[in-house]
Every structure is written in C-alpha cells, then in structure tokens.
C-alpha positions as CSV (number, residue, x, y, z in Angstrom):
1,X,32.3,-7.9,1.1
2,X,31.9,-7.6,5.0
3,X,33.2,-4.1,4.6
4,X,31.0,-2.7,2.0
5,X,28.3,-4.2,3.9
6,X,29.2,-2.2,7.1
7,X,30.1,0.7,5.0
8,X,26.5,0.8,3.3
9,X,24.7,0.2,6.6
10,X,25.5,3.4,8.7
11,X,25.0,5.1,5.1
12,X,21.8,3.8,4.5
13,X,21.0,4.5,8.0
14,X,22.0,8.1,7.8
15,X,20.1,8.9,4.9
16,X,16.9,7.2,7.4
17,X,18.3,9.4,9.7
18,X,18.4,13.0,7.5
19,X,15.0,12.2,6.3
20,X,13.6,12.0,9.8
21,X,14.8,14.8,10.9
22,X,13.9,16.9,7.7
23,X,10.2,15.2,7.8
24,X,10.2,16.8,11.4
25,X,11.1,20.2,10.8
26,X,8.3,22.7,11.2
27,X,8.5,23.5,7.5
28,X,8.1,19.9,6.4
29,X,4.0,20.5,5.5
30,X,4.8,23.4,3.7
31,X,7.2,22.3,1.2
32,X,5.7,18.7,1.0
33,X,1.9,20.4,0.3
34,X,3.9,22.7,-2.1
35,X,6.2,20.4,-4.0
36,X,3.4,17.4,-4.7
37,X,1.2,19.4,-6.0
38,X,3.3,21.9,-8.3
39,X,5.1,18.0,-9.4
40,X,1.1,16.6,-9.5
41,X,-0.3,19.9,-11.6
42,X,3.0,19.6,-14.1
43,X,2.3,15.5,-14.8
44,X,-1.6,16.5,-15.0
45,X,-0.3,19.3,-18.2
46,X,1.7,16.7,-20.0
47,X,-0.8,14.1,-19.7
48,X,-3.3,16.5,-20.8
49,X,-1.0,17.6,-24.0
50,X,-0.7,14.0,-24.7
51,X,-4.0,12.9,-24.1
52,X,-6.2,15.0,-25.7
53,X,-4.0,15.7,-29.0
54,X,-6.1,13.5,-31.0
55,X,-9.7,14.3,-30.3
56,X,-8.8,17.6,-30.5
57,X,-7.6,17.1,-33.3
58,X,-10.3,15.6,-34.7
59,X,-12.6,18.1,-33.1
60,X,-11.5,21.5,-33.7
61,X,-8.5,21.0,-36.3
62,X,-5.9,21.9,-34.0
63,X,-4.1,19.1,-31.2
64,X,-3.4,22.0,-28.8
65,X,-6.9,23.3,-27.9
66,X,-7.7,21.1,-24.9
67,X,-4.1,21.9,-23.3
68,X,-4.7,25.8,-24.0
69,X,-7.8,25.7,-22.2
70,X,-6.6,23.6,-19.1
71,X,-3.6,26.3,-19.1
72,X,-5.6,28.8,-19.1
73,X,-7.7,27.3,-15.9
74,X,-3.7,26.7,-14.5
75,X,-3.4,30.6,-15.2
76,X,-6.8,31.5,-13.1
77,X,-6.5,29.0,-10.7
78,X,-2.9,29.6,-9.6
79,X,-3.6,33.1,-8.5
80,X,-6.6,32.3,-6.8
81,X,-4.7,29.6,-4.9
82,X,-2.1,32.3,-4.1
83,X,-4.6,34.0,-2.5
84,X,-6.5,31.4,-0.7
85,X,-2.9,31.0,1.1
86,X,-2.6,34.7,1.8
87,X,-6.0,35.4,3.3
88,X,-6.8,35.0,7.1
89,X,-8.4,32.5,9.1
90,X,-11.2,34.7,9.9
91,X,-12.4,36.1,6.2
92,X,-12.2,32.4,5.9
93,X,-14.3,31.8,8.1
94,X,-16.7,34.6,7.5
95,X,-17.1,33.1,3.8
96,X,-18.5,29.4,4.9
97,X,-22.0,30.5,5.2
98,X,-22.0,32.5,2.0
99,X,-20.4,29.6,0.3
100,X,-22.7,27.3,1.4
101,X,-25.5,29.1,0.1
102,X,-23.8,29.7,-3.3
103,X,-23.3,26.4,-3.9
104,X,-26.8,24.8,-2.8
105,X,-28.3,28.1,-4.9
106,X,-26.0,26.9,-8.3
107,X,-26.9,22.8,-7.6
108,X,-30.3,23.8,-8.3
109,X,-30.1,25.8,-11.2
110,X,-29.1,23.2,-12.8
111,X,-32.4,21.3,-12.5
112,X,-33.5,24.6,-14.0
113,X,-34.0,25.3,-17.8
114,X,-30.0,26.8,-17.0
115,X,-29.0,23.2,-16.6
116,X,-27.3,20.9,-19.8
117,X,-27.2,17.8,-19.8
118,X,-23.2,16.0,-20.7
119,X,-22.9,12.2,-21.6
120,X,-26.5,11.5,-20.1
121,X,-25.9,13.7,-16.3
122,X,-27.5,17.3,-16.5
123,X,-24.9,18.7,-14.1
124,X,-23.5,21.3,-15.8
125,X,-24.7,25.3,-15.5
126,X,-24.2,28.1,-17.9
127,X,-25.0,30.1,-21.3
128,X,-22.7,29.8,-24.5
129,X,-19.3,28.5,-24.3
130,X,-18.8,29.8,-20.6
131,X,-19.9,26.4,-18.4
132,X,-19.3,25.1,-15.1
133,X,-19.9,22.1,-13.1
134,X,-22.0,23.4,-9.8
135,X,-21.1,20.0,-7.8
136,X,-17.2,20.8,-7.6
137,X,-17.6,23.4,-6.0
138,X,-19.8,22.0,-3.1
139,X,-17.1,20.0,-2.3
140,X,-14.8,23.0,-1.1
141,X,-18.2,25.0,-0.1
142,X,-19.1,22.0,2.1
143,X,-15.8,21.5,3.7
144,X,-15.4,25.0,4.6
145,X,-18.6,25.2,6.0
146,X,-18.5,21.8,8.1
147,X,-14.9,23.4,9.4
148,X,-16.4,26.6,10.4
149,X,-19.3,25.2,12.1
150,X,-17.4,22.1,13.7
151,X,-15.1,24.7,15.3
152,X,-17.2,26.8,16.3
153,X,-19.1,24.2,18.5
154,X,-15.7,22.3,19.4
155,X,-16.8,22.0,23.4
156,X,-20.3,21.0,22.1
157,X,-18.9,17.6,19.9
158,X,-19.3,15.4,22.7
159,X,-22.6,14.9,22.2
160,X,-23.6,13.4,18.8
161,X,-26.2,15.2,18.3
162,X,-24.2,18.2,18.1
163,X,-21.6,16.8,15.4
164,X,-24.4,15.4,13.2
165,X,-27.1,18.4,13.2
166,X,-26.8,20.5,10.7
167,X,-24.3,19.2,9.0
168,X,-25.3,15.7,8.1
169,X,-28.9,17.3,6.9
170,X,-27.1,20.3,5.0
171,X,-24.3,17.4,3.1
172,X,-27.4,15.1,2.9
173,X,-29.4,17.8,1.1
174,X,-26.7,18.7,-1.1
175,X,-25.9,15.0,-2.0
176,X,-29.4,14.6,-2.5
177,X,-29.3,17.6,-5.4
178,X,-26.2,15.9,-6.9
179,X,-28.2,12.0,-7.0
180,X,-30.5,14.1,-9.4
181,X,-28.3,15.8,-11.5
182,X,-27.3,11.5,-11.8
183,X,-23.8,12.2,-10.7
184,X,-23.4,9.1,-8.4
185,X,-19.5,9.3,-8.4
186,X,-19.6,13.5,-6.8
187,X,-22.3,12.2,-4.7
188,X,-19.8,9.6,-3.4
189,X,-17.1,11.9,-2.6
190,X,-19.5,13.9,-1.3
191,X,-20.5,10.9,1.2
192,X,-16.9,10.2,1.9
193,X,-16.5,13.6,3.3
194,X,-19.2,13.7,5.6
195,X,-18.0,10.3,7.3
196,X,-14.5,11.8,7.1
197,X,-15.6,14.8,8.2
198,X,-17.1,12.7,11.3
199,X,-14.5,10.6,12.4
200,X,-12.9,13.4,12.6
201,X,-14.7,15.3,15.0
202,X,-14.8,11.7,17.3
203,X,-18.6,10.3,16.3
204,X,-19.3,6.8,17.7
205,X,-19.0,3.9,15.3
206,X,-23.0,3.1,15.6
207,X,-23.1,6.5,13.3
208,X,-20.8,5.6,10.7
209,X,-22.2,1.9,10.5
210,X,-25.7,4.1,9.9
211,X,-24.8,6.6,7.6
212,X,-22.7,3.9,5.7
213,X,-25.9,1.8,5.6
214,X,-28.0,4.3,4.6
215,X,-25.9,5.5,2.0
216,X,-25.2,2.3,0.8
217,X,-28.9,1.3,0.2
218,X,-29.2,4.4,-2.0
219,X,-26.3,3.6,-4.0
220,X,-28.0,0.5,-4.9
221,X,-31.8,1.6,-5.1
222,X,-30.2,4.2,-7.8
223,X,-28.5,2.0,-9.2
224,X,-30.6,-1.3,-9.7
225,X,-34.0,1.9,-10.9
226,X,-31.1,2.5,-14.3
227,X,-30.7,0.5,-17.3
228,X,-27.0,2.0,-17.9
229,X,-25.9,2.1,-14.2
230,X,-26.8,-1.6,-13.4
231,X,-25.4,-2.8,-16.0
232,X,-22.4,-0.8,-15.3
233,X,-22.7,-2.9,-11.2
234,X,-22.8,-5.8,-12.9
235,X,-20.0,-6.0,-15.3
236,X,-17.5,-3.6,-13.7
237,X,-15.4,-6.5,-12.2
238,X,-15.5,-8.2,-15.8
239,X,-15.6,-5.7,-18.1
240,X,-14.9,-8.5,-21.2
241,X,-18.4,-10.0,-20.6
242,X,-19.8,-6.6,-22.6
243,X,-16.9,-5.9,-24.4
244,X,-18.8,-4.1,-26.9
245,X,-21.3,-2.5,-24.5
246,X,-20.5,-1.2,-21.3
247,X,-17.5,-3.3,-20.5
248,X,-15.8,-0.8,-23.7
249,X,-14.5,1.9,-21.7
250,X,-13.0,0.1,-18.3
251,X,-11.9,-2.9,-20.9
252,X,-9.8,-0.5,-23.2
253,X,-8.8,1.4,-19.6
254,X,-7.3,-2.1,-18.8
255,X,-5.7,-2.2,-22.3
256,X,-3.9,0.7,-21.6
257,X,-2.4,-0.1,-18.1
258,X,-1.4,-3.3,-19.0
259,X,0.7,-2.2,-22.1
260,X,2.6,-0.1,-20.3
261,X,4.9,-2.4,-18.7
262,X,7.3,-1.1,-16.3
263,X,8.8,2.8,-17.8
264,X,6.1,2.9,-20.6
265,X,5.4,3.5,-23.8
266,X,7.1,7.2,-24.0
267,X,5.1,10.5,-23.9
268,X,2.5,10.8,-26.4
269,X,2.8,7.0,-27.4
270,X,-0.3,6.1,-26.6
271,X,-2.4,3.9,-28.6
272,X,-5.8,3.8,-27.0
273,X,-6.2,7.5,-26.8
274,X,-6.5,7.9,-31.0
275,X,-10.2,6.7,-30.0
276,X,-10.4,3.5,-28.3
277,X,-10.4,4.8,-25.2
278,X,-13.7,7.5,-24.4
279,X,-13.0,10.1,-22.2
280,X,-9.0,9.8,-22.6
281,X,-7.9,13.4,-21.6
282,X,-10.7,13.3,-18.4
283,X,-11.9,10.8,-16.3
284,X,-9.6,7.8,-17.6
285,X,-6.7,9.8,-18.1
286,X,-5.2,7.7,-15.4
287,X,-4.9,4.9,-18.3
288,X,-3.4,7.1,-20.7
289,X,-0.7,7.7,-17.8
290,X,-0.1,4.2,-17.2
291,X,0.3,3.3,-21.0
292,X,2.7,6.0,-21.4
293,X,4.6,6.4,-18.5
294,X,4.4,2.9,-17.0
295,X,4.1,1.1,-13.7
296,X,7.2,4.1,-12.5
297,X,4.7,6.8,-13.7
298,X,1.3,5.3,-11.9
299,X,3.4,4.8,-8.6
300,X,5.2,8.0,-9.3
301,X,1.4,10.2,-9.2
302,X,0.4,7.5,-6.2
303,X,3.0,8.8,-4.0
304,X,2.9,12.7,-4.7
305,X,-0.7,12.0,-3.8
306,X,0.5,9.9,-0.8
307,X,2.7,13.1,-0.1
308,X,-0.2,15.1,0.4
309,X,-1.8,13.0,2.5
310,X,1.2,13.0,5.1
311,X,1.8,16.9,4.9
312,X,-2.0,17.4,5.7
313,X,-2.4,14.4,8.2
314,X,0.8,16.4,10.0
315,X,-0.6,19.4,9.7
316,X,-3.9,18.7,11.3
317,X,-2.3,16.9,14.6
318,X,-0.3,19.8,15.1
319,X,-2.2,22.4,15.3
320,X,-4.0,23.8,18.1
321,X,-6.6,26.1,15.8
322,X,-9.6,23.5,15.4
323,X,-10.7,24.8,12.0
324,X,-7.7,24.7,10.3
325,X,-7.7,21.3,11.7
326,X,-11.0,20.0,10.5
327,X,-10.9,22.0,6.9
328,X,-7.3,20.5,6.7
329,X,-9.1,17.4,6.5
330,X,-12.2,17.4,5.4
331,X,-9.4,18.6,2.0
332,X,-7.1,15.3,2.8
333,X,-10.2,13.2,2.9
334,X,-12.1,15.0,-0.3
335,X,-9.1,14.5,-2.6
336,X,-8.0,11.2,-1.5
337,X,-11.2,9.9,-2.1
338,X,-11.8,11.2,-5.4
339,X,-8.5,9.5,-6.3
340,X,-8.9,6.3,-4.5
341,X,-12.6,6.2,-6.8
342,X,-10.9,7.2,-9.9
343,X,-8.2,5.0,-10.1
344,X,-10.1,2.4,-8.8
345,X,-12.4,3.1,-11.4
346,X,-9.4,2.6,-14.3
347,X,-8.7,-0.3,-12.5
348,X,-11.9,-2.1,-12.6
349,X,-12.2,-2.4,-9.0
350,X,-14.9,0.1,-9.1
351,X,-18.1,0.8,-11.5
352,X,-17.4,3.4,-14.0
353,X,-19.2,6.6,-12.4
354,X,-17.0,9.5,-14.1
355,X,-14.9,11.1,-11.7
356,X,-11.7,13.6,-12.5
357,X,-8.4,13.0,-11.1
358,X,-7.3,15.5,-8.8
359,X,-4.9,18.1,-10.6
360,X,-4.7,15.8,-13.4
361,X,-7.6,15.4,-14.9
362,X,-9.0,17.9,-17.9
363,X,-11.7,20.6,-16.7
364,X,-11.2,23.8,-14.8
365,X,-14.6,23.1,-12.5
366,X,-12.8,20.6,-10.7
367,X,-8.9,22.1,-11.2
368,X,-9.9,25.6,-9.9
369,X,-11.4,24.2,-6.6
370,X,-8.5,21.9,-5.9
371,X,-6.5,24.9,-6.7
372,X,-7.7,26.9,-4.3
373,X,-8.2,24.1,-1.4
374,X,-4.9,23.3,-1.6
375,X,-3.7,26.8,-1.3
376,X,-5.7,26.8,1.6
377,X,-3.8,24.3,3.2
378,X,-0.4,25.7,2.0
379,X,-1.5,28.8,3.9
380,X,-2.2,27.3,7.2
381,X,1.1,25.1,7.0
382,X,3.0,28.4,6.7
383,X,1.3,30.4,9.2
384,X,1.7,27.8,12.2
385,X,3.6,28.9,14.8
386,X,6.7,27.0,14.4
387,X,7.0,27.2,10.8
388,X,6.3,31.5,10.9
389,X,9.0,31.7,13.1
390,X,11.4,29.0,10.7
391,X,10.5,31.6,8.4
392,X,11.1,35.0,9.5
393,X,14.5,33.5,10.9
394,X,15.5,32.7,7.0
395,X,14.4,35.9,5.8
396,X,16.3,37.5,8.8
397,X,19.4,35.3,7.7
398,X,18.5,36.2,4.3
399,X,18.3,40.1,5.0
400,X,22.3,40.3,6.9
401,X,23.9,37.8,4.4
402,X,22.2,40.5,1.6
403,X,24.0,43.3,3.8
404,X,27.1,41.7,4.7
405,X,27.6,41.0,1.1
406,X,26.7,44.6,0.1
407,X,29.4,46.1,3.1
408,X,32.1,44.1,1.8
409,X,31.4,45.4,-2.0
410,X,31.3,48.8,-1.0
411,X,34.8,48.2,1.0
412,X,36.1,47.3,-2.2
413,X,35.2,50.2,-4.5
C-alpha cells in the first residue's frame, strides 16, 4: 500500500505539474477563451432542443422551431465573431463612439410607438417578425466605449474625476433608458459593469460605496412603486409562500434542480418543461439543465464559465495595450454577472428579473453580442506578443514538416 501511495504521489504531482506549465504557455487564453465557449454554445443548443420541444410544439406544430431559429442566430453570430477576432485594435477603436450612439439612438426607440411590449417590459424594437432587444447590445456598445475612452485617458485616471466623467453619466443615462423599458435585471448588469469597469481603472472605495448606494436605493424605490416587482422582493427567498402567484416560476425552477440528483434525468427527460416551468427554453433554462443533466451538468457549465473568467483575468494582466485590457474586462465582468444573476435567480437566491444565460440561453439579441464580444477577446489573446510569435513558430513547423514530407514522396516516385 506504501508503494502505490508513493507511486500515485509523484503522478498526481506531475499531472499538477503539466497543467502549470500548460496554463502558462502564452497560448493558454486563446485555447481556454476558445474551448469554453465552443463547449458552452454546444450545451446552450442541446438545452435549447430539449427545452423548448414542447412549447414549440404546442405553438407552431413542430418541436424543432425554437432550435432552428437559435441555429440560425449560431450561423450569423459565428461569422461575425470570426470577424470581431480578425479586425484591428484601431477600427475597434474607431467604432466605440458610433456604437455608443447606436445603441442610446435604438434604447429610445423603444419608448417610441416602434417599441412592444413582451411579458409586461416594452424593450423590444422592430416591425413584423424581425425583432430585437436594444439593451443587449448596450452592453457591448458600453464596454467598448468605456475601453476606448479609459485608454485613451490612461495618464489622466489618477484623478477620479477623470475615471468617473463621462462615463458614469453616459452608463447612468443608458441605465436610466433601460429602468424604463422595466428591465431591472439588464439594468443590473449594466450597473455591474460600470463598478467593474471602475475598479478596474483603480477608483477609491468611497466611489463604489456611492455608486452602490445610489444604485441600490433605486433598485428598491423601483421596486417597492410595483405591484408585481415587490411582491417578487418579498417572496423570492420563499417562493412556496405564493406558490400559486409569484412564487410559481422560481418554485417549479427549484422543482427542477432538485430532481435532478447527481447525473440527471437524461436529455430531454425533463418534466417541468411540458409547461410547469414558464420561460423553460430562456431565462430558466438553467433548471431545465439541472433536471436533465444533474448536479455534473450545473457544475460542468459553472466551470466552462469559470474558464472564461481565468483566460480573460490572464489576458488582461498581461498585456501592456490598456484597451484591450479594460474591454477584456469590462466582457469578463458583463458575462459573469449576467450568470452569477441568472443562476442565482434559478436558485432563489435572487428575485426573478428575467435575465438570459450567456451562450445558453434562447434569443439571438443577447447570443449575437456575446458572440461577437467573445471573439473580441479571442482576437486579442491571439495577437499578443507572445502568443503571435507561439504561432507563426507552429505554422513555420507546420510549413517544413509539409515540405519535408513532400521531398521524401517525391524521392520515392
């Protein structure tokens, strides 16, 4: 027995080992940022499939209809994201400004006679079958922008001042548009950027205990002035008080996660989602997840998300551009924020405020930004200095392999 220990140790410490060193190679961001997401987008398909087979179903006489349409957003967004990674730092760049001003332009349309109104928030835009959700895309549109302008005034961020005008008014504004539309959980994420986007850039703590303050005190003014929303603050943490009201959707989330033991039920064995469950292929598709796949499938989508995390975390100490280091995470902290909110929102840990799941969730107004973010950040892990050079040496090793190979054949004949 002593010698199987011993023989296990040094083998359990080499595999410590090979890990380190392949977590520090200047590659690691790229293939980590890569791999978690492709792995994340897959799991987001099938859960979709599964998910929504009922109600579509039920609603348009075929089970595949949702999935087609989210495949079809993979299809557009994939590209897009291919070219996010390709383009330069400076068209980049040149687009925050015209971003920003798209995006604050479409927010508010929607207050317009443009504007419909979905399960009681008017925050959708469009004519006909061809919609989209304005607020999604502020999130890139405001991360960009902060980037662009934080790095611009880099020497200027010891001061404040400096690292709170304009941003803080511009997000503030934009948050403000969002409250009104009565999204509450985009105009969350859209608070967690800004502080994220602060910390970053070094603001003193007497800022973030304001802004938190301040936004805090309008959570609650909005939510105490609505019938729907307080009731939603009150019973979140015990949804079984209004089982049959507003307690419905987190109780049934519950219901889910807890049947789904360790592995799961099995894909597409779902019971909540054949109607007990509103919202099954969307915002709670996190429950349909742990129902079918288990406590292995929830921890499983926890780490991938985890995984991004690290690869962007790493990506932004190491490099010496500041806006690929401030857009890298201003992404980091938009995504994992809109997780943390969503899962905590299955969970009961959080009021239910309808919020997608990154990459998972139905709807190509969130997937297509995410999409494209994350091939943002997939572009600057490739293009840093260390890992361009790791690069061109594989394609030069690559290129006299393909040669020596095609020598040696020609020997031959």
């Amino acid at each position: 027995m002593t010698a199987i220990r011993e023989s296990a140790q040094p083998s359990l410490g080499g595999w410590f080992a090979s890990t380190r060193r392949s977590l520090n190679r200047p590659l690691a961001p790229y293939y980590l940022l890569l791999g978690a997401s492709a792995l994340l987008l897959t799991i987001g398909l099938m859960m979709v499939l599964s998910s929504s087979s009922v109600w579509s179903f039920r609603t348009t006489g075929s089970s595949y209809t949702v999935f087609l349409r989210q495949l079809t957003w993979v299809g557009i967004g994939l590209p897009c994201a291919f070219l996010a990674s390709r383009l330069p730092r400076r068209v980049l760049r040149a687009l925050a400004w015209p971003a920003l001003v798209v995006s604050l332009v479409l927010l508010a349309l929607v207050m317009t006679p443009l504007g419909h109104e979905v399960n009681g928030n008017k925050n959708w835009l469009g004519a006909g079958p061809v919609r989209l959700q304005p607020s999604e895309i502020t999130k890139l549109a405001m991360v960009l922008w902060a980037a662009d302008l934080y790095a611009r005034k880099e020497h200027l961020l010891g001061d404040w001042r400096h690292a709170v005008v304009p941003v803080v008014p511009v997000l503030a504004l934009a948050t403000g548009l969002v409250v009104l539309q009565g999204d509450l959980g985009t105009a969350l994420v859209l608070c967690a950027i800004v502080l994220g986007m602060l910390w970053v850039v070094g603001a003193p703590g007497q800022l973030f205990a304001v802004t938190v303050g301040l936004a805090g005190t309008a959570g609650l003014y909005l939510a105490a002035t609505n019938e729907v929303r307080r009731s939603r603050m009150l019973n979140f943490a015990d949804p079984f008080k209004d089982f049959e009201g507003t307690g419905w959707q987190s109780a049934h989330g519950l219901f889910a996660m807890s049947s789904g033991g360790i592995l799961g039920k099995g894909i597409s064995a779902s019971q909540q989602k054949w109607g007990s469950l509103p919202e099954a292929h969307t915002d709670f598709i996190f429950a349909v997840l742990g129902e079918e796949l288990g406590l292995v499938g929830t921890l499983l989508v926890l780490s991938l998300f985890g995984v991004i995390a690290y690869a962007g975390v790493r990506l932004a100490l190491q490099t010496e551009d500041p806006f690929v280091r401030f857009m890298t995470a201003g992404v980091v902290v938009w995504l994992m924020s809109q997780m943390m909110i969503n899962i905590g929102m299955v969970l009961a840990l959080l009021p239910v405020i309808g919020i997608p799941l990154p990459l998972v969730s139905y709807g190509g107004s969130s997937l297509l930004p995410t999409l494209v973010a994350l091939g943002v950040l997939i572009g600057f892990a490739r293009s840093e200095p260390g890992a361009a050079a790791a690069l061109r040496s594989r394609r030069g090793r690559r290129g006299r392999t393909a040669r020596g190979v095609t020598a040696v054949a020609r020997r031959g004949s």
